[in-house]
C-alpha positions in Angstrom: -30.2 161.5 152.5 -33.2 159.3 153.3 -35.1 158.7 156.7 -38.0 157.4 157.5 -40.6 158.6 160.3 -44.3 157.5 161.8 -45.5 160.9 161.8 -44.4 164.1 159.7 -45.9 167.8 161.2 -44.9 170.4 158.7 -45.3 173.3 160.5 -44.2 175.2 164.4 -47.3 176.5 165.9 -49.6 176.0 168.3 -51.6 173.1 166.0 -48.4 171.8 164.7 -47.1 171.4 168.1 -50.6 169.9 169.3 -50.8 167.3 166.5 -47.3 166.6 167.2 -47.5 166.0 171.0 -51.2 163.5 170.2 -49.3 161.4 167.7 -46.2 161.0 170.3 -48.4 159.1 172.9 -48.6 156.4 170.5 -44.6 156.0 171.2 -44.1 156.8 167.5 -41.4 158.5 165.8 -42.4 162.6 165.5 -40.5 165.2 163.1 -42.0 168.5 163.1 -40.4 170.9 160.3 -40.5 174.5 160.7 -39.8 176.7 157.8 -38.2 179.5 160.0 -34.9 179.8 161.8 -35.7 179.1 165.5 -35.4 182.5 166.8 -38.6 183.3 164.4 -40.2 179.9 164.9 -44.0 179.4 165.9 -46.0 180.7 163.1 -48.9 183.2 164.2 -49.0 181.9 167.5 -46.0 183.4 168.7 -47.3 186.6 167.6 -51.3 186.7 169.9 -52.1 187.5 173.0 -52.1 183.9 173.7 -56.1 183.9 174.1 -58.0 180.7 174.2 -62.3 181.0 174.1 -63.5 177.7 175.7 -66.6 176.5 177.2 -66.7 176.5 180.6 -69.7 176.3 183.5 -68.3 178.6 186.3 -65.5 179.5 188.0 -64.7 175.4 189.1 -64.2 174.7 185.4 -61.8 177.9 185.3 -59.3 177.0 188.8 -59.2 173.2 187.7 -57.5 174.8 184.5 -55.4 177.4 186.4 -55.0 175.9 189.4 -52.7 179.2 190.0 -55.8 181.7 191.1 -55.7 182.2 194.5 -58.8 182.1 196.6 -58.2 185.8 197.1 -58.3 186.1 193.2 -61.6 183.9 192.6 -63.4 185.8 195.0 -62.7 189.5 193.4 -63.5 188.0 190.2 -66.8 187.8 187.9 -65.8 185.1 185.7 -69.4 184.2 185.1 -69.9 181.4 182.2 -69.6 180.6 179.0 -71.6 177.7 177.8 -71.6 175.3 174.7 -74.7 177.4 173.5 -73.1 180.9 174.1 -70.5 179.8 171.9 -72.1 178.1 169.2 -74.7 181.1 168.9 -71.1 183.4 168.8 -70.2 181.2 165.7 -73.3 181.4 164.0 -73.7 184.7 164.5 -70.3 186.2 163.5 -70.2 183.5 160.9 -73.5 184.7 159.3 -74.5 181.3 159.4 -71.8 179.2 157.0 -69.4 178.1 159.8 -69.3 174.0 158.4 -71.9 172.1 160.8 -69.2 169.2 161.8 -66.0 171.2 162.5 -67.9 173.8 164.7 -69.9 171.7 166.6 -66.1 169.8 166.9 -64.3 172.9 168.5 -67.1 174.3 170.8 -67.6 170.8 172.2 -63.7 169.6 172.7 -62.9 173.6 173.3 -62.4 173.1 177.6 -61.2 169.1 177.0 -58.5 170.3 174.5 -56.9 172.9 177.0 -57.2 170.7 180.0 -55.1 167.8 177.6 -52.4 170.8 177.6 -52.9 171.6 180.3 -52.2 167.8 181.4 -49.4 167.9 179.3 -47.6 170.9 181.8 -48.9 174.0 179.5 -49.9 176.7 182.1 -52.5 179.4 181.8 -53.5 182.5 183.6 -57.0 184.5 183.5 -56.8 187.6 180.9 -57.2 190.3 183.5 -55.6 193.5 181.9 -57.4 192.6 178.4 -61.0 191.7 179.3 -61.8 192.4 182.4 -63.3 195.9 184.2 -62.7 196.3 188.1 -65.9 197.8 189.2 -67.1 198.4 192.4 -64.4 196.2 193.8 -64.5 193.2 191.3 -63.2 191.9 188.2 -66.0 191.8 185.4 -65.3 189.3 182.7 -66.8 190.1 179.3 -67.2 189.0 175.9 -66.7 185.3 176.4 -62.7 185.3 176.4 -61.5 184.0 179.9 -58.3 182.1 179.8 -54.3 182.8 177.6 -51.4 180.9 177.8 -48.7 181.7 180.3 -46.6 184.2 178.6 -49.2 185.1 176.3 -47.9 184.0 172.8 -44.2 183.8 173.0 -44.9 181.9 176.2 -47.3 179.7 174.5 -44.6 178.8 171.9 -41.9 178.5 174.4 -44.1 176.0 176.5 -44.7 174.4 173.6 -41.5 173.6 172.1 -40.1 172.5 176.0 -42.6 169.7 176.2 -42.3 168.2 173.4 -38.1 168.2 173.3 -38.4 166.2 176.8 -41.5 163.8 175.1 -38.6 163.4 171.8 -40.0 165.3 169.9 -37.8 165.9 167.0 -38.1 169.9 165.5 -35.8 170.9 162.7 -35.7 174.7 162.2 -35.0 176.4 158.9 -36.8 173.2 157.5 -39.1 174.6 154.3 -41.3 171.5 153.1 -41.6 171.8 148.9 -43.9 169.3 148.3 -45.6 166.1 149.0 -44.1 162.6 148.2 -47.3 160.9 146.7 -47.5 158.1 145.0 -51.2 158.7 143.4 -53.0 156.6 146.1 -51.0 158.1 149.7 -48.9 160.1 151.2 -45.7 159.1 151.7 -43.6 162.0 152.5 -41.8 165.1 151.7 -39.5 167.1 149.9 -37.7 169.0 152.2 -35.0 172.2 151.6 -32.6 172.8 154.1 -29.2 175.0 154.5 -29.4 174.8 150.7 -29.9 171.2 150.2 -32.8 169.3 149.2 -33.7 166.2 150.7 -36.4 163.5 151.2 -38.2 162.5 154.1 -40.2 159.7 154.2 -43.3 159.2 157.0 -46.0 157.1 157.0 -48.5 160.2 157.3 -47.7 164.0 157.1 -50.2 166.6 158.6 -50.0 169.9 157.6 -50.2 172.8 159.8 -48.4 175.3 158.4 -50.3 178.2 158.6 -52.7 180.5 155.7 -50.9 182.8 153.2 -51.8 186.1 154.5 -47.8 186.9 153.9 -47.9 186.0 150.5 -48.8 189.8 148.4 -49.8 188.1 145.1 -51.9 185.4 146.8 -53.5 188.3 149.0 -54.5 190.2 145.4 -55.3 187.1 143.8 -57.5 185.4 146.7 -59.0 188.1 148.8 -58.6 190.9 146.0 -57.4 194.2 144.7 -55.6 196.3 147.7 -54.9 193.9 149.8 -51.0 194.0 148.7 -51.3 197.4 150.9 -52.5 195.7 153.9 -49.6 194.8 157.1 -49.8 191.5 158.1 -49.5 190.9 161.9 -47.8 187.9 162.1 -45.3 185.8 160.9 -43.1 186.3 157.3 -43.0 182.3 156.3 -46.9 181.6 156.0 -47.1 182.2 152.5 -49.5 179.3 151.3 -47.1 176.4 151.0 -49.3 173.8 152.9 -51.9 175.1 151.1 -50.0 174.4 147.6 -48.8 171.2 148.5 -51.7 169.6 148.9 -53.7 171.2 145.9 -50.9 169.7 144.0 -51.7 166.0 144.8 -55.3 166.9 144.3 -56.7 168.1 147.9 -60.3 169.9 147.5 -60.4 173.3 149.0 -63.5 175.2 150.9 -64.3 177.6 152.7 -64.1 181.6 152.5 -61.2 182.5 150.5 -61.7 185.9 150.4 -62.0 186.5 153.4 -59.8 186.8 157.2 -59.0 187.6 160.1 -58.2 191.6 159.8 -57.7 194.1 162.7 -57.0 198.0 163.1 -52.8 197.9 162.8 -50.5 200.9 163.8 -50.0 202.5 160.1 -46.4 202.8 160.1 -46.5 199.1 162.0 -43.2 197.3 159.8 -44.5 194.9 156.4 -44.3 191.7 158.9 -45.0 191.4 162.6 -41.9 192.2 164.7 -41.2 190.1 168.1 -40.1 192.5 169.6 -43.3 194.4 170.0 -45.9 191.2 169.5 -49.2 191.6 169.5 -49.3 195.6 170.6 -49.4 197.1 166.8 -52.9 195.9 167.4 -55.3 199.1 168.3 -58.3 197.4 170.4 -60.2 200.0 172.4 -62.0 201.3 169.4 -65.3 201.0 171.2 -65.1 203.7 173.6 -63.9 206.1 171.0 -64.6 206.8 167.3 -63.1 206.5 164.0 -62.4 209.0 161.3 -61.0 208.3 157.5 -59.7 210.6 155.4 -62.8 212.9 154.9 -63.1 213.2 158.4 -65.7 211.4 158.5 -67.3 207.9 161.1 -67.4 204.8 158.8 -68.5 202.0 160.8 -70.2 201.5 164.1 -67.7 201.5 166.7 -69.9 199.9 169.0 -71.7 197.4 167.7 -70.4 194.7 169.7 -67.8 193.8 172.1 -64.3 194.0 170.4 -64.1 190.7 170.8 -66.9 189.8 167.8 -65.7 193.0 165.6 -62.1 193.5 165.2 -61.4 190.8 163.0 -63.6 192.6 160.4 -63.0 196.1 161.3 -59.4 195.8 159.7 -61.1 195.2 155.9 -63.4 197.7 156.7 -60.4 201.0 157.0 -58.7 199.2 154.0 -61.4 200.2 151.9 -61.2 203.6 152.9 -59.3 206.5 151.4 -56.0 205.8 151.7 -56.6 202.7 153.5 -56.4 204.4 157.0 -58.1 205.7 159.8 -57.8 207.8 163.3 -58.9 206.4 166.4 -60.2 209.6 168.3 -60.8 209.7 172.5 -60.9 212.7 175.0 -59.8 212.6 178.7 -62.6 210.5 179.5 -61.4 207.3 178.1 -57.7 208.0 177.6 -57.3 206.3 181.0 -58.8 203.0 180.0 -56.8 202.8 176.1 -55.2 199.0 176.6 -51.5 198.9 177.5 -50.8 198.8 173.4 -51.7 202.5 173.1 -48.9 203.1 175.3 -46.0 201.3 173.4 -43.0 203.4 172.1 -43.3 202.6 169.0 -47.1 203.8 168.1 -48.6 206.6 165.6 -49.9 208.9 168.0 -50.8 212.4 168.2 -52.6 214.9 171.4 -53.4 218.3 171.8 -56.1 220.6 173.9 -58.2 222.1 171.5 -60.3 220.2 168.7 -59.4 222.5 166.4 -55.4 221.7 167.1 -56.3 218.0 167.1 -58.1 218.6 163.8 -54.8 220.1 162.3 -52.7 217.6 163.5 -55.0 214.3 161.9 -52.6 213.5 158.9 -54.6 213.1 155.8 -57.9 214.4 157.4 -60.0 217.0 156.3 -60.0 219.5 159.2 -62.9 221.2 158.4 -64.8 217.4 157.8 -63.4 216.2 160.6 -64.6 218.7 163.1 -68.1 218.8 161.6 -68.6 215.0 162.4 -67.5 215.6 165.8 -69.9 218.1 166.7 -72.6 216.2 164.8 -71.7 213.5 166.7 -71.4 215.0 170.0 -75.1 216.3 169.6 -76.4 212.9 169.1 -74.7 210.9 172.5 -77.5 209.9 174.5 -75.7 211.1 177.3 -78.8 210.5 179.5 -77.4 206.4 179.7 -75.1 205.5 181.7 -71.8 203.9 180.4 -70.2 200.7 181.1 -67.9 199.1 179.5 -68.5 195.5 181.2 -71.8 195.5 179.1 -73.0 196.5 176.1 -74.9 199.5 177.5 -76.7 200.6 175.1 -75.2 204.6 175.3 -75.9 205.2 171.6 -76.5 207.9 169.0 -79.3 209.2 167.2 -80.0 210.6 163.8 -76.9 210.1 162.3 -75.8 208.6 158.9 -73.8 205.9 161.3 -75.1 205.6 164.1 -72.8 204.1 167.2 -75.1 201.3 169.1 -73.1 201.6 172.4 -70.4 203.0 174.8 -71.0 206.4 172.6 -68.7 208.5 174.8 -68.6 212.6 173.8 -65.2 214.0 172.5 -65.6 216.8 174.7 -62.8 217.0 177.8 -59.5 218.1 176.9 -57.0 216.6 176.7 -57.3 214.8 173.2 -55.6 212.2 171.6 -55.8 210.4 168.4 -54.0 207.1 166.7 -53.8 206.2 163.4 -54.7 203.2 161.8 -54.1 200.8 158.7 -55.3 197.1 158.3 -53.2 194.3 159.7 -53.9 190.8 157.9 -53.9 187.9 160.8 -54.7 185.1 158.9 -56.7 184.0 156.0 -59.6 181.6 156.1 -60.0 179.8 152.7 -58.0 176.3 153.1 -58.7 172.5 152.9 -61.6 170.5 153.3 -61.0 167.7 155.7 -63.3 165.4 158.0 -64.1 167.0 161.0 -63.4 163.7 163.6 -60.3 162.6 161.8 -58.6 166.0 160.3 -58.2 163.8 157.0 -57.6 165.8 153.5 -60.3 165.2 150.9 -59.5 165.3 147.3 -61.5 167.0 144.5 -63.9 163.9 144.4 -64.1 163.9 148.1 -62.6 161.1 148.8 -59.8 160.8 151.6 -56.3 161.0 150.5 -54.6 158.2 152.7 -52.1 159.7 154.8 -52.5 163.3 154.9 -54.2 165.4 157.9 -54.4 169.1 158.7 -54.9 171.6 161.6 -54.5 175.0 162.1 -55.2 178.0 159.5 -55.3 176.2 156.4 -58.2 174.5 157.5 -61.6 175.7 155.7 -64.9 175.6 156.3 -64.4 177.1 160.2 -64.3 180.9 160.1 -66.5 183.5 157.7 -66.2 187.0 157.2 -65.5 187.4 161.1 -64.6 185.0 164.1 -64.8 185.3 167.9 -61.8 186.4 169.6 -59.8 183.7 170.7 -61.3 181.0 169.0 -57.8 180.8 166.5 -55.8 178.7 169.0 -58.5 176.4 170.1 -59.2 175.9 166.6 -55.4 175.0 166.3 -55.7 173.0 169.7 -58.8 170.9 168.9 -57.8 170.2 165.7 -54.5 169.8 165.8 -55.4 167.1 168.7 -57.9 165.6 166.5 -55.5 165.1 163.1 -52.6 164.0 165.8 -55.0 161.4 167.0 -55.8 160.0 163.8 -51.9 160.3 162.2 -50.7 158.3 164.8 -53.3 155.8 164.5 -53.1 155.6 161.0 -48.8 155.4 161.1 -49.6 152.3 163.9 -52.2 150.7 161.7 -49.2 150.6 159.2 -46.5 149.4 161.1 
């Protein structure tokens, strides 16, 4: 079996289907192969909220994108702005500073263009009003930079997806695993391809990978990020277990960027080994800040509120795999229970309430009672409950004198009723991949020199995230840059014709 193709996308996600649908308005031939059966297909991106964090000037930029908010809406709504320097100085920041100069300044400045080419391409998208916005006094407060999802959130994203580009021709074979490269020691050429037990060859005139990290892949995990990590959940997808990754460091590609590190968030602890569709995204435990975490000792180990979520829970989920056990309990009283996000509500969540402390403190599996309830009156005593709380800002309603002190929303843990949630670490996705030219996606090899033929988008891509990212920023990552290597595929399989 032999067939030959302009473009090859290995790979079903939201960067796969973006490089996909850039290469196909050249009017060239476009096979996308997805490693899982189609009723598991997307990658990671079926699994998020469907967030996207873009630059935009006001609420104009917003209503040309989702042309669905009513006038009604707009006017109820403090959408305020979120400008190229906001986010550059959010990449920086969470970044500590090695973000790769090229690729960022690449997705802040396509971030709004990239979504309004989807958008142009019929993708819809709605403003994130349960997940980051406050109503108060009336209005809708947007915070933390994160505006705009995808219709649908995730699945919807995927489903969208995988419409436009059938009716555009779009080839997508499911159950598709790509093996290897076909590389002839100067280009790409094509690949090796496994499918209902057969192997095969397909041959394109240039392949781009977007097949996702290998946060799913236990001995990679060990080997990459280090010891315990084959404890961790991962949140997403089973089949991103480093192929794309492999492939290319087999024909020589250079890697870069911070293999140790990713994207890892508080998970329910009894969450399955994979993500499961059924429940998406809501294994994820996000209202952190308004509470407190305990580990095992009973004890507060990080500084719940040192940012919005947004800038923190990628890290956070490293930070209770280091603790005994490699768990912790998210703690809030009646004063917050109210605002928990709609995951806390889920059927399917690790969850436990009661009216005292001390019957909350008995009921904290694998806590310290007497440790726990200790901290909470230690903490307690040090709220500066003299400032005012609000969550649409960081508030500064903070502790004092303690070991860890919490920098805002520091709420007391004081007004019955009680309840608790317990927490492991869920791996998203990992951030070490390939090193590529920013304005064409290109692989380098080990002597940094282009290998002809072969582009990449998506997670694999190094250089972009360190030790944390900004919320959101995953799927414009995958959208700009999935564009961008799209772009220069199609070119390139033109130039060759």
């Amino acid at each position: 079996m032999s067939e030959k193709w302009d473009v090859i996308v290995i790979g079903g996600g939201n960067a796969a289907f973006c490089a996909a649908l850039a290469a196909q308005e050249r009017d060239l031939k476009i096979l996308m192969l997805e490693r899982a059966p189609e009723e598991e297909s997307g990658g990671n991106s079926r699994f998020t909220a469907g967030a996207f964090r873009i630059v935009y000037n006001g609420v104009d930029d917003l209503r040309a994108l989702m042309p669905d908010v009513t006038d009604e809406e707009a006017a109820i709504s403090d959408f305020g702005t979120y400008t190229s320097d906001q986010f550059f100085d959010d990449m920086f920041r969470v970044t500590r500073f090695r973000t790769h100069g090229d690729l960022c300044e690449r997705l802040v400045t396509k971030s709004y263009e990239g979504v309004m080419w989807l958008r142009s391409k019929g993708m819809r998208f709605q403003p994130i009003w349960g997940r980051q916005a406050y109503k108060i006094n009336g209005r809708f407060k947007f915070w933390g930079g994160l505006t705009v999802e995808s219709w649908g959130g995730g699945p919807g994203l995927v489903e969208q997806h995988t419409t436009i580009a059938k009716k555009r021709g779009i080839e997508i074979r499911y159950g598709a695993r790509a093996l290897s490269l076909i590389y002839d020691g100067h280009a790409v050429q094509g690949v090796k391809v496994k499918q209902n037990n057969e192997i095969y060859d397909v041959y394109g005139t240039s392949v781009v990978i977007a097949s996702g990290g290998f946060e799913s892949n236990p001995e990679w995990r060990t080997r990459y990020l280090g010891p315990g990590w084959e404890l961790a959940k991962v949140r997403g997808t089973r089949f991103n277990t480093g192929d794309g990754l492999k492939m290319a460091i087999d024909i020589g590609a250079s890697t870069c960027g911070n293999w140790s590190g990713g994207h890892a968030v508080g998970w329910d602890y009894n969450a399955p080994e994979y993500g499961d569709l059924s429940v998406g995204d809501n294994f994820q435990k996000h209202s952190y800040p308004w509470g407190i975490m305990v580990n095992a000792t009973g004890k507060r180990f990080v500084d719940e509120g040192a940012d919005f979520r947004n800038y923190t829970y990628a890290r956070y989920g490293r930070v209770i795999l280091n603790q005994p056990d490699q768990f912790a309990w998210q703690v809030f009283d009646k004063k917050i229970i109210p605002m928990l996000r709609d995951e806390y509500r889920i059927k399917r969540v690790t969850k436990v309430s009661a009216n005292t402390l001390e019957e909350l403190a008995h009921k904290l599996e694998g806590v310290d009672p007497e440790g726990f309830l200790k901290e909470i009156a230690e903490y307690n005593a040090a709220v500066k409950t003299d400032v005012p709380f609000d969550p649409n800002v960081k508030d500064g309603r903070c502790t004092e004198g303690l070991p860890v002190n919490k920098s805002n929303w520091a709420n007391t843990i004081s007004e019955a009723p009680f309840e608790a949630y317990q927490v492991t670490c869920g791996l998203t996705f990992t951030f070490g991949g390939l090193r590529t030219v920013a304005d064409t996606m290109e692989v380098l090899d080990v002597d940094h020199n282009v290998i002809p033929g072969l582009y990449a988008a998506g997670e694999l891509v190094g250089g972009i995230f360190y030790f944390n990212y900004p919320g959101g920023s995953g799927l414009t990552s995958g959208t700009v840059f999935g564009r961008t290597a799209g772009d220069a595929a199609g070119d390139y399989a033109r130039s060759k014709r």
